[in-house]
mmCIF file of the N, C-alpha and C atoms, coordinates in Angstrom:
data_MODEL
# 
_entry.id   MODEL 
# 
loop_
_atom_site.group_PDB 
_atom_site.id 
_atom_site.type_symbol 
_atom_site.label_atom_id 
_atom_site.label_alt_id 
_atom_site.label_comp_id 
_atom_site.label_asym_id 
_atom_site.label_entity_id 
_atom_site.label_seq_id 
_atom_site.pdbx_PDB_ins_code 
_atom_site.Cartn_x 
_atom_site.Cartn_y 
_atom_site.Cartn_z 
_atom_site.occupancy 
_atom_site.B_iso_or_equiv 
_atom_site.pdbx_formal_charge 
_atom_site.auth_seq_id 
_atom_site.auth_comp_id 
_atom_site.auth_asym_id 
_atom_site.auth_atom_id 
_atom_site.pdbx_PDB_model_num 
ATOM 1   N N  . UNK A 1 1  ? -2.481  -93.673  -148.988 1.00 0.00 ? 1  UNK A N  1 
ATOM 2   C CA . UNK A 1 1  ? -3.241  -94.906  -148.913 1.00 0.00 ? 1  UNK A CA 1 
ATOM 3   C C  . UNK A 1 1  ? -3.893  -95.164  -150.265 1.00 0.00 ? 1  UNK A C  1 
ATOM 4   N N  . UNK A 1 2  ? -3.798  -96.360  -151.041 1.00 0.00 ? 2  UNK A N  1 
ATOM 5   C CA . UNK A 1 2  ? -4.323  -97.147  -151.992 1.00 0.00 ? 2  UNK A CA 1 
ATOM 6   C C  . UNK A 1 2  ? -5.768  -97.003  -151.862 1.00 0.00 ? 2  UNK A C  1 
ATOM 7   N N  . UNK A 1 3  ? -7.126  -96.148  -152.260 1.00 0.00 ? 3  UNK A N  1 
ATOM 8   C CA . UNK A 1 3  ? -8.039  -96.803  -152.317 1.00 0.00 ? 3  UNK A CA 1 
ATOM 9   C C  . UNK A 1 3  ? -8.535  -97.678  -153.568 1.00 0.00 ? 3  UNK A C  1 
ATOM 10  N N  . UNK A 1 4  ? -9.727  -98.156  -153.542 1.00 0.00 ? 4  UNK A N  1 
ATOM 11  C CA . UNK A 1 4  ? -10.316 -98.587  -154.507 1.00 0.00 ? 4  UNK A CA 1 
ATOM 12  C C  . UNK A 1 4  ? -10.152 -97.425  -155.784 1.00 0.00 ? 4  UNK A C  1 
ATOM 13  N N  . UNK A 1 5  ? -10.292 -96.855  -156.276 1.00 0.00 ? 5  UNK A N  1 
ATOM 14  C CA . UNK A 1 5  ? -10.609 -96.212  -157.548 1.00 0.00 ? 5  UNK A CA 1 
ATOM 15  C C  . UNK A 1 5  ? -8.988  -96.030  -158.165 1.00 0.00 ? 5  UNK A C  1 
ATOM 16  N N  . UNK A 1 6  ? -8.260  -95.559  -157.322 1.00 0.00 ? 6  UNK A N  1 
ATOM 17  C CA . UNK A 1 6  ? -6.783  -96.032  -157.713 1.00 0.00 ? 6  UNK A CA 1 
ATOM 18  C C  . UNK A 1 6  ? -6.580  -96.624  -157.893 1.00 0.00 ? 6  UNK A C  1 
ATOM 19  N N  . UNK A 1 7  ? -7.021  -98.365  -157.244 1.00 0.00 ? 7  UNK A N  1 
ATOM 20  C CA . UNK A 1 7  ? -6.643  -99.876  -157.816 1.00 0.00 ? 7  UNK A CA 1 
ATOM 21  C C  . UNK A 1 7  ? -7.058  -99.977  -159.094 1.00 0.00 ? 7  UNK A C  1 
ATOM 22  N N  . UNK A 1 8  ? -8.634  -99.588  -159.508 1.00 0.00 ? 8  UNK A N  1 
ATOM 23  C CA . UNK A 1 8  ? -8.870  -99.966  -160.914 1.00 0.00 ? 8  UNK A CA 1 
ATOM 24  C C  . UNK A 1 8  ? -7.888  -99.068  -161.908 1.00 0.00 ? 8  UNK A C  1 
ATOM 25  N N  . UNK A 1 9  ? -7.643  -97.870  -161.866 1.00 0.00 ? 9  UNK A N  1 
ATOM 26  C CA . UNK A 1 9  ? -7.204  -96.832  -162.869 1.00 0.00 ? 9  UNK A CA 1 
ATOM 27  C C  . UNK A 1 9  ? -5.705  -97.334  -162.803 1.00 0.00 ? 9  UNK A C  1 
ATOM 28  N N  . UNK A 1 10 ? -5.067  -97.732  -161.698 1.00 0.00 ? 10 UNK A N  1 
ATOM 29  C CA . UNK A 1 10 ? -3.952  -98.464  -162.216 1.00 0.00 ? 10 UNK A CA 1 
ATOM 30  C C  . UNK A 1 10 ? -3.595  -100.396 -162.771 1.00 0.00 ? 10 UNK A C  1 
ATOM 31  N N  . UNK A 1 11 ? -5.331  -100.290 -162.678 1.00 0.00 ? 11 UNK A N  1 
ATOM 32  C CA . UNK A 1 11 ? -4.769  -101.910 -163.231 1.00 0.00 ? 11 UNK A CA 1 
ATOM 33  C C  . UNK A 1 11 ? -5.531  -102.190 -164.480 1.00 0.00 ? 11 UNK A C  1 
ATOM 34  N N  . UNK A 1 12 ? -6.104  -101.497 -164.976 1.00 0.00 ? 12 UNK A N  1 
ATOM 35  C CA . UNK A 1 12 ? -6.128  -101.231 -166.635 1.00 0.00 ? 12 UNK A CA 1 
ATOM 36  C C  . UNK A 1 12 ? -5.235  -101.084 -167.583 1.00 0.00 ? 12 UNK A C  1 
ATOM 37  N N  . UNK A 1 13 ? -4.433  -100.491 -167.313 1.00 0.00 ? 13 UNK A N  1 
ATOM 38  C CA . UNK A 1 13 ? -3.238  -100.502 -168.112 1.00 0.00 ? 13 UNK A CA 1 
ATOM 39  C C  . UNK A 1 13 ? -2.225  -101.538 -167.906 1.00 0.00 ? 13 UNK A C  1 
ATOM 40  N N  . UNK A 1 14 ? -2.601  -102.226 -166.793 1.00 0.00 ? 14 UNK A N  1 
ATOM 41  C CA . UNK A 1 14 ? -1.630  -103.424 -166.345 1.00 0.00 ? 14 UNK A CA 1 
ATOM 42  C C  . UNK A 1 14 ? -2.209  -104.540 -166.985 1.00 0.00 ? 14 UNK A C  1 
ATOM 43  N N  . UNK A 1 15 ? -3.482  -104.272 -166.685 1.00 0.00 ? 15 UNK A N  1 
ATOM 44  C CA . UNK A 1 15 ? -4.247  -105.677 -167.970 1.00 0.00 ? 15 UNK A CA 1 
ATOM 45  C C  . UNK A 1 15 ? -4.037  -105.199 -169.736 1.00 0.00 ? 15 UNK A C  1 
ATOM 46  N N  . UNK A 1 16 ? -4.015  -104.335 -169.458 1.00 0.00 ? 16 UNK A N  1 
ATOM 47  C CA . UNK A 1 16 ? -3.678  -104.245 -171.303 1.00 0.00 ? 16 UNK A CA 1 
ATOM 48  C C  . UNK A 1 16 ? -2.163  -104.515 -171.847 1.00 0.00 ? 16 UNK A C  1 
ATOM 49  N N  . UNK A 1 17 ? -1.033  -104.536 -170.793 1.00 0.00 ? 17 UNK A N  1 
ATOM 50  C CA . UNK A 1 17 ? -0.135  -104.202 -171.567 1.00 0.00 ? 17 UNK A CA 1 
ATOM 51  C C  . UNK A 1 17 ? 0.563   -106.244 -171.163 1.00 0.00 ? 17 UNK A C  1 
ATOM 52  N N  . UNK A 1 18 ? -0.838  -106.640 -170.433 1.00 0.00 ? 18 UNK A N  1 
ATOM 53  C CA . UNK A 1 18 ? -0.141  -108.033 -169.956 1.00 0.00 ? 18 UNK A CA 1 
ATOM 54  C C  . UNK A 1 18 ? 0.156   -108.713 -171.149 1.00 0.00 ? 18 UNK A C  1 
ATOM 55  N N  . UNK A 1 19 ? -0.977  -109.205 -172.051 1.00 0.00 ? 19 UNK A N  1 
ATOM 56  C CA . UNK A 1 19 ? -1.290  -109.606 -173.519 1.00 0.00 ? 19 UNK A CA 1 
ATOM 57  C C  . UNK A 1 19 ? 0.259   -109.888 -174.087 1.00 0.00 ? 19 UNK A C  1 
ATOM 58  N N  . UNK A 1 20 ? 0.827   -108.374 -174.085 1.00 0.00 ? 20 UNK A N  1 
ATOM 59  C CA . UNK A 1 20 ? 1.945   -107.818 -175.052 1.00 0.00 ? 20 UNK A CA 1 
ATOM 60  C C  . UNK A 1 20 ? 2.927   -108.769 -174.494 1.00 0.00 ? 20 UNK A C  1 
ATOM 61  N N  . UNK A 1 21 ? 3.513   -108.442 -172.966 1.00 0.00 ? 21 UNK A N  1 
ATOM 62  C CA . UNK A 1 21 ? 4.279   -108.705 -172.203 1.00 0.00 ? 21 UNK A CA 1 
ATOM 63  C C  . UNK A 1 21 ? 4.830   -110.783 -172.071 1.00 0.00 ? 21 UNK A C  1 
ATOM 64  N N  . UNK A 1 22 ? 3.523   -111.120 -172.087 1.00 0.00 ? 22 UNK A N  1 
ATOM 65  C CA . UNK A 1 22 ? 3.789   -112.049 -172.171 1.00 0.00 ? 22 UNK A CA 1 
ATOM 66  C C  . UNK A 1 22 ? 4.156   -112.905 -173.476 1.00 0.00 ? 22 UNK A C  1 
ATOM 67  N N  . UNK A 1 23 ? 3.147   -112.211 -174.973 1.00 0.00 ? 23 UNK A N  1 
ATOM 68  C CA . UNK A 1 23 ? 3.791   -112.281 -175.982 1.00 0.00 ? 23 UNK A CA 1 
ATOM 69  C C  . UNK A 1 23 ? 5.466   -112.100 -176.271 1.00 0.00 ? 23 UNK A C  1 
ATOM 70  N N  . UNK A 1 24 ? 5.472   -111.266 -176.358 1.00 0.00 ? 24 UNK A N  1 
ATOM 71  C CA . UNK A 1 24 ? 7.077   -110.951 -175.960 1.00 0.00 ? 24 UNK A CA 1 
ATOM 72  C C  . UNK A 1 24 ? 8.162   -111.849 -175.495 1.00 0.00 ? 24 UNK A C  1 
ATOM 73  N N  . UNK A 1 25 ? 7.757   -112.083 -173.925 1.00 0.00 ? 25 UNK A N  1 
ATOM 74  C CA . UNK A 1 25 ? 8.603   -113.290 -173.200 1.00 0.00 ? 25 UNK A CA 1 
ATOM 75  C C  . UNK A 1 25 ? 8.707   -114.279 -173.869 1.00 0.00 ? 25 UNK A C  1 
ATOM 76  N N  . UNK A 1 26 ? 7.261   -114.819 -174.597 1.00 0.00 ? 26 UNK A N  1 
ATOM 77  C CA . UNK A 1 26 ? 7.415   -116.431 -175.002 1.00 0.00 ? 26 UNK A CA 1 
ATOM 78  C C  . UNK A 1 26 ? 7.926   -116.574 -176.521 1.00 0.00 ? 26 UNK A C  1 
ATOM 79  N N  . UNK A 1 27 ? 8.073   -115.553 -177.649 1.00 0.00 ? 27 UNK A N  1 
ATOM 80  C CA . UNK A 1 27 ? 8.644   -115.111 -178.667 1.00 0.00 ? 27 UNK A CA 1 
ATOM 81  C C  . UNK A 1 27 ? 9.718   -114.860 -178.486 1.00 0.00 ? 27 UNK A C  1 
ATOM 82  N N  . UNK A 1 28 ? 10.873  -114.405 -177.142 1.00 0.00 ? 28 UNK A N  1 
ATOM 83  C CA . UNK A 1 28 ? 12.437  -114.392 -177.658 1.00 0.00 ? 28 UNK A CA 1 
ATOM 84  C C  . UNK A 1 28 ? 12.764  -115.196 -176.982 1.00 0.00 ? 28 UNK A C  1 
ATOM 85  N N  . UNK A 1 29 ? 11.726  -115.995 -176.068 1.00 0.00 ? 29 UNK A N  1 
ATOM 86  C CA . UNK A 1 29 ? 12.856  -117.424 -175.839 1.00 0.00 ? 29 UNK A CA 1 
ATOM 87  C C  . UNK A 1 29 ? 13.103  -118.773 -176.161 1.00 0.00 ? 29 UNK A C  1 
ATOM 88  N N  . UNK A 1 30 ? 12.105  -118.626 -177.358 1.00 0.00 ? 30 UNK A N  1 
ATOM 89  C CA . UNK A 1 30 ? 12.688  -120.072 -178.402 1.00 0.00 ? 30 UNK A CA 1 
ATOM 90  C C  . UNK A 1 30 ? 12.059  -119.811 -179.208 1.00 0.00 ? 30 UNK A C  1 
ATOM 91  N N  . UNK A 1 31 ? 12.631  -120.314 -180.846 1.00 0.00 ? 31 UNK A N  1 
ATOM 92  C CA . UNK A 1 31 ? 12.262  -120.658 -182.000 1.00 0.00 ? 31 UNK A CA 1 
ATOM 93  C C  . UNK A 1 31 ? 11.564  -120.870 -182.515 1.00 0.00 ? 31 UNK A C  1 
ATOM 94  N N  . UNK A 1 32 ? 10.443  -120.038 -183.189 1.00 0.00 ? 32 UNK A N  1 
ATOM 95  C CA . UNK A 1 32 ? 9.194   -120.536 -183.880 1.00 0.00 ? 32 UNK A CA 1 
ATOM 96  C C  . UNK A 1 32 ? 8.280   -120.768 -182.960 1.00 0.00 ? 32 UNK A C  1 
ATOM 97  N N  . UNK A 1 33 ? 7.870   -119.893 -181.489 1.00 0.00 ? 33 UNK A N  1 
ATOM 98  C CA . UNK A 1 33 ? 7.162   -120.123 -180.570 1.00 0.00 ? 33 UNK A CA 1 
ATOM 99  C C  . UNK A 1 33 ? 6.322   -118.773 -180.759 1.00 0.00 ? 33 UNK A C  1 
ATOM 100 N N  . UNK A 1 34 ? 6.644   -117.611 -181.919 1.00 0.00 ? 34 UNK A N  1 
ATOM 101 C CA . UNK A 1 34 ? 5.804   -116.403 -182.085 1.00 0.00 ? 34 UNK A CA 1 
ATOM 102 C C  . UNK A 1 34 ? 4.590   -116.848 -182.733 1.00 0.00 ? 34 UNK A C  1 
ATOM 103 N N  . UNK A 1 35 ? 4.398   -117.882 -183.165 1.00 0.00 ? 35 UNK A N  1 
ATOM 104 C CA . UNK A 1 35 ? 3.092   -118.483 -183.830 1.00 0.00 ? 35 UNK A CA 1 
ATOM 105 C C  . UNK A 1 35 ? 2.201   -118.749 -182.824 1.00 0.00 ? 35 UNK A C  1 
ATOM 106 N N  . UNK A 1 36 ? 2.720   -119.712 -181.380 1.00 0.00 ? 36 UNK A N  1 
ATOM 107 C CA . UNK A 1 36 ? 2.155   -119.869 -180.543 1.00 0.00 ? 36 UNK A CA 1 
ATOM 108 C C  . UNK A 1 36 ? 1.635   -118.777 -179.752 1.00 0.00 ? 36 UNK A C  1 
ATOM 109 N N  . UNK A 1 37 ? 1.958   -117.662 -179.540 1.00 0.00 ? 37 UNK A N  1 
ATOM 110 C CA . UNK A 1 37 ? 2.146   -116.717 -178.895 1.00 0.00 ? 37 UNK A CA 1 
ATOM 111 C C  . UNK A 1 37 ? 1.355   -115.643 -179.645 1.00 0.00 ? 37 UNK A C  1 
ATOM 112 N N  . UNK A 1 38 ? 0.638   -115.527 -181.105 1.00 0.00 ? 38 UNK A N  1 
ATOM 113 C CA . UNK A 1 38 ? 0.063   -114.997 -181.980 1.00 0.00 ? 38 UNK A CA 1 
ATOM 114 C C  . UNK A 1 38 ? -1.025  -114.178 -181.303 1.00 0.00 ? 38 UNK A C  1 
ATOM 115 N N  . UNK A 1 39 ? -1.967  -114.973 -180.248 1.00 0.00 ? 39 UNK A N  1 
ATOM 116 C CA . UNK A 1 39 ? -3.042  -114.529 -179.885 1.00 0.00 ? 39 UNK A CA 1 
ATOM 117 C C  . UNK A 1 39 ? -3.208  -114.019 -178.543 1.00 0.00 ? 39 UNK A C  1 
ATOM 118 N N  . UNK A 1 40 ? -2.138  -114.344 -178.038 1.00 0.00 ? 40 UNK A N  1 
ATOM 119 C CA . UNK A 1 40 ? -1.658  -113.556 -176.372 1.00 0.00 ? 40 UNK A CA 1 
ATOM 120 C C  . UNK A 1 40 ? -1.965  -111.963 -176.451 1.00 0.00 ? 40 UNK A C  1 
ATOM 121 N N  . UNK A 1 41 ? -1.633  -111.245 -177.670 1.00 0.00 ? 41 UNK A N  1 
ATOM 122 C CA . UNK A 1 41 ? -1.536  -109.599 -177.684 1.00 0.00 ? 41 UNK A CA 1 
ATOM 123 C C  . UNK A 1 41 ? -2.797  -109.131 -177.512 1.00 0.00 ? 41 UNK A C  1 
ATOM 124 N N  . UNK A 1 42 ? -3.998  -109.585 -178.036 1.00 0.00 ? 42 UNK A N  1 
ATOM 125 C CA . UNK A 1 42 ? -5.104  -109.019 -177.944 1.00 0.00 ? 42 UNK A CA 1 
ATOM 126 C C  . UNK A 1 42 ? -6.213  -109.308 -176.423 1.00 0.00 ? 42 UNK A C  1 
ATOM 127 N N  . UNK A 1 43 ? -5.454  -111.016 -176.131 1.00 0.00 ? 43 UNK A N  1 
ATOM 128 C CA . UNK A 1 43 ? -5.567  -111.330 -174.629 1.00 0.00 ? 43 UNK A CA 1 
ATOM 129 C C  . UNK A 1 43 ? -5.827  -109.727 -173.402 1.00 0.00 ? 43 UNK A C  1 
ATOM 130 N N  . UNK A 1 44 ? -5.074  -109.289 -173.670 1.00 0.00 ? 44 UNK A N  1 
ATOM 131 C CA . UNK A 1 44 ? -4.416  -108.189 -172.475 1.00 0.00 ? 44 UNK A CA 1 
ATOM 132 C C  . UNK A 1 44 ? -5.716  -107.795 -172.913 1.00 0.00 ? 44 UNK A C  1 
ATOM 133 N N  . UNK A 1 45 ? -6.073  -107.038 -173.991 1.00 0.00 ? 45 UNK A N  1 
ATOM 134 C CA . UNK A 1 45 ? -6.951  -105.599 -174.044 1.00 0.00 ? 45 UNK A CA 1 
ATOM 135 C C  . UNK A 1 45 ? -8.065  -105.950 -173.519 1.00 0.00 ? 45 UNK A C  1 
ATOM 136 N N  . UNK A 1 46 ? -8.737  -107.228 -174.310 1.00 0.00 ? 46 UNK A N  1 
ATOM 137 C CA . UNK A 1 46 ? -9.932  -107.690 -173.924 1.00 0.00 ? 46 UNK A CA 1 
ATOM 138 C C  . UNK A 1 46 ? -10.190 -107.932 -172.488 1.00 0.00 ? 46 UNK A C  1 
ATOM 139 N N  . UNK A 1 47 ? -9.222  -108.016 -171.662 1.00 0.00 ? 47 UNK A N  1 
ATOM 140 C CA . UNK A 1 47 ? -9.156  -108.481 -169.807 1.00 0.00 ? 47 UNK A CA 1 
ATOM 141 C C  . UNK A 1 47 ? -9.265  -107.353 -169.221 1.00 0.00 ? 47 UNK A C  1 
ATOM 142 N N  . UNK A 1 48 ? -9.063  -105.695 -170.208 1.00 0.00 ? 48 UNK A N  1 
ATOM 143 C CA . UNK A 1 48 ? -8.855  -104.844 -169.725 1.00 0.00 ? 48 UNK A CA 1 
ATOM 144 C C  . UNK A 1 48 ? -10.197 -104.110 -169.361 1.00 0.00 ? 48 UNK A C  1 
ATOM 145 N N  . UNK A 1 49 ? -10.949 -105.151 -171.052 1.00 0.00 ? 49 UNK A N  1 
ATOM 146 C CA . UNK A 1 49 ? -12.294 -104.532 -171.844 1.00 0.00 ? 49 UNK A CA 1 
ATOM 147 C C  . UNK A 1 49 ? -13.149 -104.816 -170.675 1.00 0.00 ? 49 UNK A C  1 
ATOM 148 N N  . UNK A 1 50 ? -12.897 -106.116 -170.073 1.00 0.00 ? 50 UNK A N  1 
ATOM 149 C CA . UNK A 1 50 ? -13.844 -106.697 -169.054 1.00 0.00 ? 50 UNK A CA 1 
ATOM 150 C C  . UNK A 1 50 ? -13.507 -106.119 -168.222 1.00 0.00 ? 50 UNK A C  1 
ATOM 151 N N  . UNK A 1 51 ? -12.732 -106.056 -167.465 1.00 0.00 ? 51 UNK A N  1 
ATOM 152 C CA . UNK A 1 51 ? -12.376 -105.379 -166.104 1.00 0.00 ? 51 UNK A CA 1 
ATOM 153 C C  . UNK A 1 51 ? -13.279 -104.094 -166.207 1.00 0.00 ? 51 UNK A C  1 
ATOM 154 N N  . UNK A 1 52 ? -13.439 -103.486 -167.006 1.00 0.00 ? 52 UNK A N  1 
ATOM 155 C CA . UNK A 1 52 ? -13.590 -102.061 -167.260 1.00 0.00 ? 52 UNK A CA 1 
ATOM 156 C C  . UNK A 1 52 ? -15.566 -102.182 -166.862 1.00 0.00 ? 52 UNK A C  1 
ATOM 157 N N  . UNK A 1 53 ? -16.111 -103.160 -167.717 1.00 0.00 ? 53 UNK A N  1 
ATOM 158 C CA . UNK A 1 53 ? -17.503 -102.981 -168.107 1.00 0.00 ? 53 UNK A CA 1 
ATOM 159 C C  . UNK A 1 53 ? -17.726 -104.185 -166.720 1.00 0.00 ? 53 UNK A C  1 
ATOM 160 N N  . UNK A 1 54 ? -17.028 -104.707 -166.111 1.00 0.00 ? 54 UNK A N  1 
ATOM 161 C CA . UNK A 1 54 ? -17.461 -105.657 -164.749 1.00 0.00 ? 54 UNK A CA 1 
ATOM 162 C C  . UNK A 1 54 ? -17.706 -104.271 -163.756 1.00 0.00 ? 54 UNK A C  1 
ATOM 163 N N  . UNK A 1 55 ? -17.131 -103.502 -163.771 1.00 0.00 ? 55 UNK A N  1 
ATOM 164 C CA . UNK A 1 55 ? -16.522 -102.076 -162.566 1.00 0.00 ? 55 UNK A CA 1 
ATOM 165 C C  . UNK A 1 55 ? -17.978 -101.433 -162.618 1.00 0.00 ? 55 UNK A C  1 
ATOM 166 N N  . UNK A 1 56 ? -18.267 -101.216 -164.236 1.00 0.00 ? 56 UNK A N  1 
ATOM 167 C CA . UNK A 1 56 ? -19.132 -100.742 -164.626 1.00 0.00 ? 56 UNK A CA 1 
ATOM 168 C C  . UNK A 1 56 ? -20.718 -100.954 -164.410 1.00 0.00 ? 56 UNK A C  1 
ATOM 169 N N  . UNK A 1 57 ? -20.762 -102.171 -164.271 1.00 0.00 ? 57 UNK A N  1 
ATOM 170 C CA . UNK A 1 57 ? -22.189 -103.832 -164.154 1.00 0.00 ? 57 UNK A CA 1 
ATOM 171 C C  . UNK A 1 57 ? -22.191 -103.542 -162.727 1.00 0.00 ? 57 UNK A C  1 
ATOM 172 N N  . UNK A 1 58 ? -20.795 -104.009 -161.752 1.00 0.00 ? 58 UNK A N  1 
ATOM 173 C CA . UNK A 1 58 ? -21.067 -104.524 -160.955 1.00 0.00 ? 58 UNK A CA 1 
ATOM 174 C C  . UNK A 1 58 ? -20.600 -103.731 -159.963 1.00 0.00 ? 58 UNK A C  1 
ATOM 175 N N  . UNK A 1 59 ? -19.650 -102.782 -159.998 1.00 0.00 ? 59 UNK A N  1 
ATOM 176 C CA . UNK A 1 59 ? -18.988 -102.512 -158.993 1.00 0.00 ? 59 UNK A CA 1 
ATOM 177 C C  . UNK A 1 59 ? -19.609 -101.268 -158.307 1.00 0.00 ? 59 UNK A C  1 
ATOM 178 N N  . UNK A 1 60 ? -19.143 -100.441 -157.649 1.00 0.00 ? 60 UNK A N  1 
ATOM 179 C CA . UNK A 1 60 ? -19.626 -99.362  -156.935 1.00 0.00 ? 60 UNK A CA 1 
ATOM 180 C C  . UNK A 1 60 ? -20.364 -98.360  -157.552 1.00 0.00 ? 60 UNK A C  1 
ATOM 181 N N  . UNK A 1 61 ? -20.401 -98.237  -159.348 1.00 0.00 ? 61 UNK A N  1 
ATOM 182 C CA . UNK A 1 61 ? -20.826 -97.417  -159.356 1.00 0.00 ? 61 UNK A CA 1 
ATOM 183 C C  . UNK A 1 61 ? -22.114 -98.088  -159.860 1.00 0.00 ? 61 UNK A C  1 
ATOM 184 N N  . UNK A 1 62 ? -22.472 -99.780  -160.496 1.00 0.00 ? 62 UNK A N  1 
ATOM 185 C CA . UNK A 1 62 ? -23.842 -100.101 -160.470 1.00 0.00 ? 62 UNK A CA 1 
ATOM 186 C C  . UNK A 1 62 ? -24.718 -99.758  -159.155 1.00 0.00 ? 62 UNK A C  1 
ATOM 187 N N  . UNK A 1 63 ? -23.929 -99.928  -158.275 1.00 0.00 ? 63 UNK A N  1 
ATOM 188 C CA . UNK A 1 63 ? -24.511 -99.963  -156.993 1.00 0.00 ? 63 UNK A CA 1 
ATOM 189 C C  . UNK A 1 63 ? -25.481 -98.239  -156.486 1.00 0.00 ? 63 UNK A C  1 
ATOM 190 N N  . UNK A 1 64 ? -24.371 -97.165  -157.046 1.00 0.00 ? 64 UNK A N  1 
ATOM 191 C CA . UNK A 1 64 ? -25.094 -96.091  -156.290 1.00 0.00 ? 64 UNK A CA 1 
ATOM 192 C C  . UNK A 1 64 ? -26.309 -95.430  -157.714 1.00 0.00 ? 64 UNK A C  1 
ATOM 193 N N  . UNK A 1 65 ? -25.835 -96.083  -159.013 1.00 0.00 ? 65 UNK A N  1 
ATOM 194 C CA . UNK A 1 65 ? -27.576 -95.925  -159.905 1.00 0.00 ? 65 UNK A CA 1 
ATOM 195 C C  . UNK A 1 65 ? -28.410 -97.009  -159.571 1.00 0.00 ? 65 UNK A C  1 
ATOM 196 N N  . UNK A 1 66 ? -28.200 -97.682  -158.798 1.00 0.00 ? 66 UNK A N  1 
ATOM 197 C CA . UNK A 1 66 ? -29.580 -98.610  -157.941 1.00 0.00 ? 66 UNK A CA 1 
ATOM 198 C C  . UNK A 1 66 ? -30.066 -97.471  -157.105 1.00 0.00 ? 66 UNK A C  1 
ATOM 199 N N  . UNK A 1 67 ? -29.264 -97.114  -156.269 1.00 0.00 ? 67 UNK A N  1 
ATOM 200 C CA . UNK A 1 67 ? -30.304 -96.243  -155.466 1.00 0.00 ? 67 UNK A CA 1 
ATOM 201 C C  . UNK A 1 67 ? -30.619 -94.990  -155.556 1.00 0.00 ? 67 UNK A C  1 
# 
């Protein structure tokens, strides 16, 4: 069974490597679209950065240094 702490530890690396992934896609399928696509790579990490410090703020473990 999937709990919570498995969902985050596997979707960190899924947010970081999105950035890339989608860079990628939109760079080999047309011409002079890697310019557009320039700022997608760092996209991923930063979604990863947040995910990480939201978990951190807000999620279960703000909750049990409240009490």
């Amino acid at each position: 069974m999937l709990e919570r702490p498995d969902a985050v530890l596997a979707t960190i690396p899924l947010l970081a490597v999105s950035g890339l992934v989608v860079r990628s896609a939109i760079a080999v399928t047309g011409v002079a679209t890697g310019l557009l696509a320039a700022p997608l790579a760092p996209v991923g990490y930063l979604a990863a950065l947040a995910f990480v410090f939201r978990e951190l703020l807000v999620g279960p473990v703000a909750r049990e240094a409240e009490a």
